[in-house]
C-alpha positions, 0 to 999 in steps of 0.5 A: 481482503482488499488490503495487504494483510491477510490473505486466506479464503476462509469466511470474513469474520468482522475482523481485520487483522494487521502486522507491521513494523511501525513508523519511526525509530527506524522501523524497530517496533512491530505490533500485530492489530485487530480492526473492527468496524461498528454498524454506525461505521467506527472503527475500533483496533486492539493492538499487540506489541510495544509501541505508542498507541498515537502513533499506532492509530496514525499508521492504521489510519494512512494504511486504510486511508482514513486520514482524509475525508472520504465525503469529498472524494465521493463529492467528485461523482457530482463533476464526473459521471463516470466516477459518479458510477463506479462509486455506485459500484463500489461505495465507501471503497478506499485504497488500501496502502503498504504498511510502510515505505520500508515494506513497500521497498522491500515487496518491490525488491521481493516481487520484481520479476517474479509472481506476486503469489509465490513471492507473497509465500515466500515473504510470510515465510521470511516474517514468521522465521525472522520477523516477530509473530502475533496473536491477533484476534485468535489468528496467527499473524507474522509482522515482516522483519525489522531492518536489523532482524532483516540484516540478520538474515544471511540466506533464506529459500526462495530468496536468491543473493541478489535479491537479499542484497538489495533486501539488505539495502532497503533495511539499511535506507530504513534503519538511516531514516531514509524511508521515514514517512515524514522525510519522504512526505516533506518532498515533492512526489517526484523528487521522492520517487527520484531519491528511492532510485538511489536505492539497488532494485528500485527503478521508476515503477517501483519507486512510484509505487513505494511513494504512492501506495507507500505513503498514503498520497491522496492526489498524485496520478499514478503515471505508471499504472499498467491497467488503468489507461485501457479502463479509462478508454473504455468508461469514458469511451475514448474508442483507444486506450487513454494516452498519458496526456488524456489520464492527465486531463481526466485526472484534473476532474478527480483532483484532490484524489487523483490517486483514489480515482485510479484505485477505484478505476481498477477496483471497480471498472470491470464491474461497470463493463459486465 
């Protein structure tokens, strides 16, 4: 339920259902997947839609972070007690990432300035009017439209014209290439993050949250994580909410997972604190 797929209360069935537009070729493709993991921890997936299956299991694997090893991220608990804890608290924890640059751009241009419930609503609605819809293990799922499907949309309730401009714009960068993950990961984090604010509605946070929750970086620190400096203060009793320059220094203990310390910080740090 971590993850950005389904979202329901409904008990947890063993499976892990996905919907997505699919890296490459402009985002064209969308596929539905259904994840299991055996109790030996393999993950297994059954996927729906016409897409390669190597490039299927390379997206499933940066979306669910199971392209590094997560042997040397729980290695960072023996230089740092604290991280040392909050892996205890949650074990075997890895930060779920956007599908795709694309859907991460698109959710910042959906979310800005609004609840991120009901704009949650309002993109499911979105993917099962214009998008393609799937059976996936019994469970209907709708993948989010693909650049051209998107630009197709000419009006859509909950949507204001604006935001659908600035939707239309995202499409257009992906359906140019310009939010291909391999293009994006050729550049230094930052210069990434510079590029996708020539993009209308991507500011400094979102353009953040785009190449770090987009992309599947491991090791970038998330400079404006909102929540994670005032965990930090508290954990590593600092007295004060961490100043950007201490979030650095702590960060320099978490390297090569900068970025998965700071998930596991906000994941698990109220659990610490109770």
């Amino acid at each position: 339920m971590f993850g950005f797929g389904q979202r329901h209360a409904a008990p947890f069935d063993g499976v892990m259902r996905l919907a997505f537009c699919v890296d490459g070729e402009g985002y064209s493709r969308q596929v539905g997947v259904a994840l299991r993991q055996d109790v030996a921890g393999e993950v297994t997936g059954e996927v729906t839609g016409e897409a390669g299956i190597d490039a299927v299991r390379a997206q499933v694997a940066r979306i669910l972070s199971l392209d590094h090893d997560g042997r040397e991220f729980v290695a960072i608990g023996d230089r740092d007690p604290v991280m040392a804890r909050l892996l205890a608290a949650a074990p075997g924890l890895r930060p779920p990432m956007f599908y795709s640059p694309y859907e991460a751009a698109a959710w910042s241009v959906l979310s800005a300035r609004r609840p991120a419930t009901q704009m949650a609503e309002v993109r499911n609605r979105l993917s099962e009017a214009h998008g393609r819809v799937f059976d996936v293990a019994g469970e209907r799922l709708a993948a989010l439209p693909t650049p051209e499907q998107m630009l197709a949309v000419t009006g859509f309730p909950g949507i204001p014209d604006l935001k659908l401009r600035r939707l239309h714009g995202v499409a257009e960068a992906a359906a140019r290439g310009d939010l291909d993950c391999d293009r994006l990961y050729a550049m230094e984090p930052a210069e990434a993050m510079q590029d996708l604010q020539r993009l209308d509605g991507i500011g400094p946070f979102y353009s953040s949250l785009v190449v770090i929750r987009g992309l599947g970086h491991a090791d970038v620190l998330p400079e404006n994580e909102p929540k994670a400096p005032a965990l930090a203060g508290k954990l590593y009793g600092l007295g004060h909410d961490a100043t950007p320059a201490e979030m650095h220094e702590l960060g320099e203990r978490w390297r090569p997972f900068r970025t998965w310390a700071v998930v596991l910080l906000r994941a698990a740090g109220n659990r610490l604190e109770s």
